[in-house]
C-alpha positions in Angstrom: 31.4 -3.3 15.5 33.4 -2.5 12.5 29.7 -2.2 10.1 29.8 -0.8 6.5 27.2 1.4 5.8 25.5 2.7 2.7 23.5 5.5 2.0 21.9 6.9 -0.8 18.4 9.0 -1.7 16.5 8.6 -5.3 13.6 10.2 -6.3 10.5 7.9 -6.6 9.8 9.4 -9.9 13.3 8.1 -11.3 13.1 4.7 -10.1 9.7 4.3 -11.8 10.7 6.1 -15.1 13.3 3.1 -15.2 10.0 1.0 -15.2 10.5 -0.2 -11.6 8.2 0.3 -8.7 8.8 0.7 -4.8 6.2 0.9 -2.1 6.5 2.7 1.6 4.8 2.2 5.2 5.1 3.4 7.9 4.5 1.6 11.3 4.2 4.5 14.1 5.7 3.4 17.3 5.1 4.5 20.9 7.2 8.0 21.7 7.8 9.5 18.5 9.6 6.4 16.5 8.3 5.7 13.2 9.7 3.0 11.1 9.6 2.7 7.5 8.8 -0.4 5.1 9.9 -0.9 1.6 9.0 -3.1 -0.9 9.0 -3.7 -4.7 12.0 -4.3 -7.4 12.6 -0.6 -7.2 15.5 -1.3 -4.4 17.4 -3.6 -6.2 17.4 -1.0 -9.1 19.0 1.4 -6.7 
C-alpha cells in the first residue's frame, strides 16, 4: 500500500501554553474499540 505514516505525542499542557487549544472524544464502539475525535487549532500547531 506503500502509506507514510507519522506519529508523534504532545502534552496538552504544551500545546495550550503556545496559546492553542485541542479538544478529545471518544465514541465507544461495540467489542472493546474506542475511537478518538480531535478538534481545535491545537493539531495544526503540532
Amino acid at each position: 500500500m506503500n502509506l507514510g505514516v507519522r506519529v508523534g505525542m504532545i502534552s496538552i499542557t504544551d500545546i495550550r501554553a503556545s496559546n492553542c487549544d485541542i479538544q478529545v472524544a471518544y465514541w465507544q464502539a461495540p467489542n472493546h474499540i474506542r475511537y478518538a475525535l480531535f478538534t481545535s487549532g491545537g493539531l495544526e500547531w503540532a
